[in-house]
The first five atom37 places (N, CA, C, CB, O) and aatype in JSON, in Angstrom:
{
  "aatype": [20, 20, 20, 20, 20, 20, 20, 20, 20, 20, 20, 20, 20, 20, 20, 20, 20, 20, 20, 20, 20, 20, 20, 20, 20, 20, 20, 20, 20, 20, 20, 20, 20, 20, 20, 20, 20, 20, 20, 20, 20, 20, 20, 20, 20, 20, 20, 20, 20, 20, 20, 20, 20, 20, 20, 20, 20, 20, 20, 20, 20, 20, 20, 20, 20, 20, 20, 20, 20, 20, 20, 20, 20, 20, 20, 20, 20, 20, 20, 20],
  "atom_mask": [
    [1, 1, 1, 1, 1],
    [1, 1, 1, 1, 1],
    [1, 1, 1, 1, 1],
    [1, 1, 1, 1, 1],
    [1, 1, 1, 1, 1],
    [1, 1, 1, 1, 1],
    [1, 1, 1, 1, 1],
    [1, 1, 1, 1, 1],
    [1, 1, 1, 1, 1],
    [1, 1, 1, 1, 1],
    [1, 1, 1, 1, 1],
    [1, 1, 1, 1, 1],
    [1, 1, 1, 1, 1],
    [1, 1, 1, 1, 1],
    [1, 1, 1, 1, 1],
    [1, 1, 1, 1, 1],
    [1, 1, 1, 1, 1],
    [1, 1, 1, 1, 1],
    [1, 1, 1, 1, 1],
    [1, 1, 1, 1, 1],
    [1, 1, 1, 1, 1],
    [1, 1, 1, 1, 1],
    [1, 1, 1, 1, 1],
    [1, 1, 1, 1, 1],
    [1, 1, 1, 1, 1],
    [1, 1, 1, 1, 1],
    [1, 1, 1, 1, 1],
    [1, 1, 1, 1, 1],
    [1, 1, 1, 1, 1],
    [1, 1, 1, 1, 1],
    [1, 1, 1, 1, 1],
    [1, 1, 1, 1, 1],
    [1, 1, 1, 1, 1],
    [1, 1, 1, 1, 1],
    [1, 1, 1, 1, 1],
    [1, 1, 1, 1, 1],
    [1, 1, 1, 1, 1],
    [1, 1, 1, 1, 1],
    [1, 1, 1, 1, 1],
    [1, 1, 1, 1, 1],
    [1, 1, 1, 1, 1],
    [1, 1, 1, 1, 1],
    [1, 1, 1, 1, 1],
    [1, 1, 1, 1, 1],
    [1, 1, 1, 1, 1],
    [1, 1, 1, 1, 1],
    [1, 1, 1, 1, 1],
    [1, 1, 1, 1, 1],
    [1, 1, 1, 1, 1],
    [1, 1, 1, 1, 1],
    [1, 1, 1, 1, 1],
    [1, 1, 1, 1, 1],
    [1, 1, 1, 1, 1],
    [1, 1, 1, 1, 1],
    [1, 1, 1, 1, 1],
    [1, 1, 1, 1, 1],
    [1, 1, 1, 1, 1],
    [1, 1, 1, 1, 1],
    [1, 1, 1, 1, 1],
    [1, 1, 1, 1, 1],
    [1, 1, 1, 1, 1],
    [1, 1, 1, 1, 1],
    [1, 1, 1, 1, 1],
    [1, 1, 1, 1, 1],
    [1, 1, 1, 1, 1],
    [1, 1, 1, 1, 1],
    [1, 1, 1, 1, 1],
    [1, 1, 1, 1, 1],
    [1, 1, 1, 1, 1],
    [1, 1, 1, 1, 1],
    [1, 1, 1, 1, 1],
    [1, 1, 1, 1, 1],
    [1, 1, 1, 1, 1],
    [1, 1, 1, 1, 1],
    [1, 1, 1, 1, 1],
    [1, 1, 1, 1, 1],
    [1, 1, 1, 1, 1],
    [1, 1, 1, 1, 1],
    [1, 1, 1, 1, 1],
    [1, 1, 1, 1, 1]
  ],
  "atom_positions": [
    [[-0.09, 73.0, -101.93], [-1.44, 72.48, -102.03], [-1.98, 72.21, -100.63], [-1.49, 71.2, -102.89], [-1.33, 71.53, -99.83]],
    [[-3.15, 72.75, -100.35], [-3.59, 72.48, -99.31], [-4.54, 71.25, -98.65], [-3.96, 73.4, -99.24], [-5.75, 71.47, -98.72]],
    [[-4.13, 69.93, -97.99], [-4.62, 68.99, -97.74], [-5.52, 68.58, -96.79], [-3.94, 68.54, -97.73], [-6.08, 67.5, -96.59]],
    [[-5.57, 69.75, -96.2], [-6.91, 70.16, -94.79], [-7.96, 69.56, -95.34], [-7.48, 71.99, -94.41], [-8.07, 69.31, -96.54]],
    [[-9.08, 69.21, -94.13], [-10.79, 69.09, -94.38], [-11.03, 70.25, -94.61], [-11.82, 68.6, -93.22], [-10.66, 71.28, -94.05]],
    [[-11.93, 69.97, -95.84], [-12.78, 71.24, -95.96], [-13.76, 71.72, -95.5], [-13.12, 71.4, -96.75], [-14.76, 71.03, -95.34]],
    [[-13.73, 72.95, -95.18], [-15.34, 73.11, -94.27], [-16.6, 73.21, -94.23], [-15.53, 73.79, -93.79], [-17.09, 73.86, -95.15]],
    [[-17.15, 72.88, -93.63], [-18.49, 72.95, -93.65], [-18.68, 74.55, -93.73], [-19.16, 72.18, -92.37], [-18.09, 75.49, -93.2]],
    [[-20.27, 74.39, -95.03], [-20.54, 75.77, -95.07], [-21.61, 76.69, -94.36], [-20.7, 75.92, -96.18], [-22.78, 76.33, -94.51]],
    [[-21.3, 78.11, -93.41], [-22.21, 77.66, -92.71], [-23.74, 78.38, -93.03], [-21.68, 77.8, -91.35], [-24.1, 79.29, -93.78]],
    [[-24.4, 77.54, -92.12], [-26.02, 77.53, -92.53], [-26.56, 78.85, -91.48], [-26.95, 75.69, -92.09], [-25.83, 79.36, -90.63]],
    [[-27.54, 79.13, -91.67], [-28.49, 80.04, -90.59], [-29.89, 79.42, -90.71], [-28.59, 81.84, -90.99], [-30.54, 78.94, -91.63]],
    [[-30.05, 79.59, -89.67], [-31.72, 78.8, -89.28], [-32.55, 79.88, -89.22], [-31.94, 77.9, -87.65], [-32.39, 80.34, -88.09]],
    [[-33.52, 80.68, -89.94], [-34.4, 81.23, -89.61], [-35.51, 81.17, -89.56], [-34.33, 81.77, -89.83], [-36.0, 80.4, -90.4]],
    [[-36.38, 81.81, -88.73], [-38.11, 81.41, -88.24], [-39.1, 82.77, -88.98], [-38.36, 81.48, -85.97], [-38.82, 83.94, -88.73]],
    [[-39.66, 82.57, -89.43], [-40.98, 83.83, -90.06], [-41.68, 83.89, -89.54], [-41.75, 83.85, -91.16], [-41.72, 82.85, -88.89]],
    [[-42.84, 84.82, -89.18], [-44.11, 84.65, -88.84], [-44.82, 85.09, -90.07], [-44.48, 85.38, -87.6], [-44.51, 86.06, -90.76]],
    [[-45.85, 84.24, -90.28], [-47.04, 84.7, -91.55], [-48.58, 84.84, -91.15], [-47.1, 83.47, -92.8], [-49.39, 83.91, -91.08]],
    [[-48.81, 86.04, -90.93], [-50.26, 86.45, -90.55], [-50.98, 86.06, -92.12], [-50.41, 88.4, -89.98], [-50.66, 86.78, -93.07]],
    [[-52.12, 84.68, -92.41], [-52.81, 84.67, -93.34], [-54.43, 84.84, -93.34], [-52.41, 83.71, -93.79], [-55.05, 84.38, -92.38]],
    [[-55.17, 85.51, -94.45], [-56.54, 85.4, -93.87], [-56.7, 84.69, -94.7], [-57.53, 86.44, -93.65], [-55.94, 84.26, -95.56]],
    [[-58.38, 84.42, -94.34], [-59.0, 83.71, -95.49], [-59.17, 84.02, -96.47], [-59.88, 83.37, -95.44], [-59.66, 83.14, -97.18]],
    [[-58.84, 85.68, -97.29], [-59.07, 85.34, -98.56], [-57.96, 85.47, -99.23], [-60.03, 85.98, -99.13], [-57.93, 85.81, -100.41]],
    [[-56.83, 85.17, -98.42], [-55.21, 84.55, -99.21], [-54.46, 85.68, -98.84], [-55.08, 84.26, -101.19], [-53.28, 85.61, -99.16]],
    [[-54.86, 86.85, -98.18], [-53.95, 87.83, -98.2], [-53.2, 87.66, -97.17], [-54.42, 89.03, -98.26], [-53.74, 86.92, -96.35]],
    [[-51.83, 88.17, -96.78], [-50.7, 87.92, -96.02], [-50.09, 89.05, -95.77], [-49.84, 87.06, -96.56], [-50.17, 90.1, -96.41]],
    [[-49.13, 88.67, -94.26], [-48.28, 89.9, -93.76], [-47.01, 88.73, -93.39], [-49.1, 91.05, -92.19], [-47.26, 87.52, -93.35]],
    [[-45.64, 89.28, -93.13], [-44.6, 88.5, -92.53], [-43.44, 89.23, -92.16], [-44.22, 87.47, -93.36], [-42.68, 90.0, -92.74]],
    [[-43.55, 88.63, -90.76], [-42.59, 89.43, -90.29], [-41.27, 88.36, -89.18], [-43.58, 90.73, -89.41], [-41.59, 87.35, -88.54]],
    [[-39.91, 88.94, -89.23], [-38.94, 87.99, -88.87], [-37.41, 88.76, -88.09], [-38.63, 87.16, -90.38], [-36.86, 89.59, -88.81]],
    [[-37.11, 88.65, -87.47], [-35.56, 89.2, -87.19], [-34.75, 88.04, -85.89], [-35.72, 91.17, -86.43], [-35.12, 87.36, -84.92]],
    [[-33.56, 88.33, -86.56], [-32.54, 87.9, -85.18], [-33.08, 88.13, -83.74], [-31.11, 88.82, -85.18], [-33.3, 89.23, -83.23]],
    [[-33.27, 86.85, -83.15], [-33.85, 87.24, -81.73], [-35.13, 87.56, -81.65], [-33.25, 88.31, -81.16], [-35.62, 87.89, -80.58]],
    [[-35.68, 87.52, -82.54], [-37.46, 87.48, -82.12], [-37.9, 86.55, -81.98], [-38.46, 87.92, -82.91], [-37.47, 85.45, -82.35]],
    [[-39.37, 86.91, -81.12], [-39.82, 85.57, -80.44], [-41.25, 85.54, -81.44], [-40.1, 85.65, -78.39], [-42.04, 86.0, -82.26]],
    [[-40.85, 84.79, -80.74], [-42.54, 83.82, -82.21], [-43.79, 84.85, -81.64], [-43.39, 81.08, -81.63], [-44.57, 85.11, -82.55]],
    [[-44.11, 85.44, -80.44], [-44.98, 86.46, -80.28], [-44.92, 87.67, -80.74], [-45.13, 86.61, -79.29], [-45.9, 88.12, -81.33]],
    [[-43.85, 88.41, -80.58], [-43.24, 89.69, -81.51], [-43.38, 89.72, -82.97], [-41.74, 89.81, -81.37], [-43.87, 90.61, -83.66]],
    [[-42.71, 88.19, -83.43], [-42.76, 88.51, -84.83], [-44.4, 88.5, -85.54], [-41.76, 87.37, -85.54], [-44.66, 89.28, -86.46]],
    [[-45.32, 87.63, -85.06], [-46.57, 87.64, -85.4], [-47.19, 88.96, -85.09], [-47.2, 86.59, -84.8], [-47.89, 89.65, -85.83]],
    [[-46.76, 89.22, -83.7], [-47.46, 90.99, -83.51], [-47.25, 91.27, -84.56], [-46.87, 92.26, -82.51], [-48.05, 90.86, -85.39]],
    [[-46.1, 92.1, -85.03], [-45.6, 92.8, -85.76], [-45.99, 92.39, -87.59], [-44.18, 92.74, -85.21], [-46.23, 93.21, -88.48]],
    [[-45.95, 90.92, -87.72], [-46.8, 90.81, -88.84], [-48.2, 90.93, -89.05], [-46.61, 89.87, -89.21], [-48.59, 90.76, -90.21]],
    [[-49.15, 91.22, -88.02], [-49.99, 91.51, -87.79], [-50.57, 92.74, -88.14], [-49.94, 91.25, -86.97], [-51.42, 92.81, -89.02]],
    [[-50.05, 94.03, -87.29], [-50.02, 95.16, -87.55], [-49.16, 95.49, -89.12], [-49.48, 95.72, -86.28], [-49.59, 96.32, -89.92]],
    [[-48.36, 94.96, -89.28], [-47.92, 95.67, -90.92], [-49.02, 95.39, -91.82], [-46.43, 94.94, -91.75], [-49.13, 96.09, -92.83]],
    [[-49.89, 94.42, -91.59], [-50.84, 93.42, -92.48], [-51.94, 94.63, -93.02], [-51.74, 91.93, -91.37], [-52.7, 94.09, -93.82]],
    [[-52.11, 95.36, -92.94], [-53.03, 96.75, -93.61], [-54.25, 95.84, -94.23], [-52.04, 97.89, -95.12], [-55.42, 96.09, -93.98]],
    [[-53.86, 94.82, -95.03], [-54.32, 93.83, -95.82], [-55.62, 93.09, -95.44], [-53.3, 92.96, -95.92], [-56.71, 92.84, -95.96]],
    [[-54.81, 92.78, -93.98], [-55.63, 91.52, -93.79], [-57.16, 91.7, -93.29], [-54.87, 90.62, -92.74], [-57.7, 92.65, -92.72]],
    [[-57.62, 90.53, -93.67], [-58.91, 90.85, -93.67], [-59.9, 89.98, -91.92], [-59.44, 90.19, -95.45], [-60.26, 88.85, -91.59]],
    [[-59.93, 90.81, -91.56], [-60.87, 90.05, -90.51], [-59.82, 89.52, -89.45], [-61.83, 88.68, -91.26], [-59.0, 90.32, -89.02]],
    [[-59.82, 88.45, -89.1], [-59.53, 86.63, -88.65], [-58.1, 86.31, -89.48], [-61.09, 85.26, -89.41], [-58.31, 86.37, -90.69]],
    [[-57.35, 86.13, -89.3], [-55.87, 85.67, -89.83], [-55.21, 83.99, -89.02], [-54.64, 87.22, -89.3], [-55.43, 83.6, -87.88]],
    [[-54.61, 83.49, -89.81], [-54.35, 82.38, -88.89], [-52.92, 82.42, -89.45], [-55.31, 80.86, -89.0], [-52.4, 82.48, -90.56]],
    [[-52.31, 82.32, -87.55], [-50.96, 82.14, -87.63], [-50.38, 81.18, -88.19], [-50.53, 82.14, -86.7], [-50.8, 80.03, -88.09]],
    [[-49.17, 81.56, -88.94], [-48.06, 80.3, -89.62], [-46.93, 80.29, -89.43], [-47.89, 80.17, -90.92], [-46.7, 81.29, -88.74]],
    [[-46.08, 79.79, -89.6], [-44.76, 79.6, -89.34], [-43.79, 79.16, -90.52], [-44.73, 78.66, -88.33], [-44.18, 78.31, -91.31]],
    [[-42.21, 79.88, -90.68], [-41.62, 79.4, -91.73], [-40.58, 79.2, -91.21], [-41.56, 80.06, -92.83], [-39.96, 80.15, -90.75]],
    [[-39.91, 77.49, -91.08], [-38.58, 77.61, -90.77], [-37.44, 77.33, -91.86], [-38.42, 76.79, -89.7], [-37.71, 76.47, -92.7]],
    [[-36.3, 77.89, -91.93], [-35.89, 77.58, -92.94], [-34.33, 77.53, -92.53], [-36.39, 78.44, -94.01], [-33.76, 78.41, -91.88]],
    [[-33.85, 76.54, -92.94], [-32.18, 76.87, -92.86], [-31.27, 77.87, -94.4], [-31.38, 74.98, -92.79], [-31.37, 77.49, -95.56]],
    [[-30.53, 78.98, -94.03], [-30.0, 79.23, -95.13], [-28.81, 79.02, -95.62], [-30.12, 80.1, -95.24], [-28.03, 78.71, -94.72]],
    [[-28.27, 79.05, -96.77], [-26.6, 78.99, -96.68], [-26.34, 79.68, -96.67], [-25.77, 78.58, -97.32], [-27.09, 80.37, -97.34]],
    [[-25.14, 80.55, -96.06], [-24.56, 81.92, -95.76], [-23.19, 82.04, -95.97], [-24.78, 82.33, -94.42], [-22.59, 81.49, -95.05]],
    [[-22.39, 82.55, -96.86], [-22.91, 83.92, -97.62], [-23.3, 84.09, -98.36], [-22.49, 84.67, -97.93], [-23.52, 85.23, -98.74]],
    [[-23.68, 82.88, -99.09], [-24.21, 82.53, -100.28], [-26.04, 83.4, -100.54], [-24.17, 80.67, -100.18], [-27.02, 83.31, -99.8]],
    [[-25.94, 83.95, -101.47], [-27.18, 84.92, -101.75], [-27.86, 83.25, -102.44], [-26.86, 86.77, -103.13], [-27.42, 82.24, -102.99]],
    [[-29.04, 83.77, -102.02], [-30.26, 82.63, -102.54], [-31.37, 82.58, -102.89], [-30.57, 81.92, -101.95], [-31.9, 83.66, -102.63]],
    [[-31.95, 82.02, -103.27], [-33.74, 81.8, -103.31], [-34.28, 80.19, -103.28], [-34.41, 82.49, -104.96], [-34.0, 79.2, -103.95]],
    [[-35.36, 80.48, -101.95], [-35.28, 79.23, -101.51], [-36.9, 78.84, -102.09], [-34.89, 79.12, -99.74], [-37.68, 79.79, -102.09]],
    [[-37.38, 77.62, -102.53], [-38.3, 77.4, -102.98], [-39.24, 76.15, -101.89], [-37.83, 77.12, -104.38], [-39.38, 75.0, -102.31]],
    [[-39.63, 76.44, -100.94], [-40.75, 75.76, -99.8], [-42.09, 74.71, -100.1], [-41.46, 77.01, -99.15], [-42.86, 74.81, -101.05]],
    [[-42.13, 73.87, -99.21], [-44.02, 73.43, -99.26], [-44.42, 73.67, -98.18], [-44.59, 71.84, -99.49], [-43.68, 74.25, -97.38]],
    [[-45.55, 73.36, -97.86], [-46.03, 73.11, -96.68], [-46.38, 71.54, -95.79], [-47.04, 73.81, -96.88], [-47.3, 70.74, -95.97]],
    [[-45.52, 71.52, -95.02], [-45.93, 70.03, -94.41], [-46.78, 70.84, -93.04], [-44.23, 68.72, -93.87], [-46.64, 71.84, -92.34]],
    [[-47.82, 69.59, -93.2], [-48.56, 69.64, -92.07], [-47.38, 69.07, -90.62], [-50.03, 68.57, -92.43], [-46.31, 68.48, -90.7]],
    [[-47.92, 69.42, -89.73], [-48.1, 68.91, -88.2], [-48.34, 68.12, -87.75], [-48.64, 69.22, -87.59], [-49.54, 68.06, -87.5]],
    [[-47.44, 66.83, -87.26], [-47.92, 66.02, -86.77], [-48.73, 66.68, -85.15], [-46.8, 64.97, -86.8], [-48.13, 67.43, -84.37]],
    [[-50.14, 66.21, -84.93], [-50.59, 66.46, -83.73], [-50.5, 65.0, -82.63], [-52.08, 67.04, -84.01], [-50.88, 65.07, -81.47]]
  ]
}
């Protein structure tokens, strides 16, 4: 029987970018090592969608890994 601590399981932190316009439509884009400018470019241009004016967003999320998931979010504002 094994009497070791058990380990912690581990997590991954990842960041999104979400190009949104005003009339709700969306693009998002994310990878290992991208920078918060890249990934918005790039959600930007995939956005075919978007209409006009888009305002940048952000998703951070920790995951559990290896564990397959679905993660369910809100939105908190910003403290300024």
């Amino acid at each position: 029987m094994h009497t070791g601590a058990m380990s912690k399981p581990k997590v991954v932190r990842i960041r999104i970018a979400v190009a949104l316009d005003a009339e709700g439509n969306w693009s998002a884009a994310g990878w290992s090592g991208a920078s918060d400018r890249d990934a918005m470019e790039t959600a930007v241009d995939a956005g075919a969608d978007l209409a006009g004016m888009y305002r940048p967003c952000y998703v951070t999320v920790e995951i559990p890994f290896p564990k397959p998931t679905e993660l369910v979010g809100q939105v908190e504002e910003e403290e300024e």
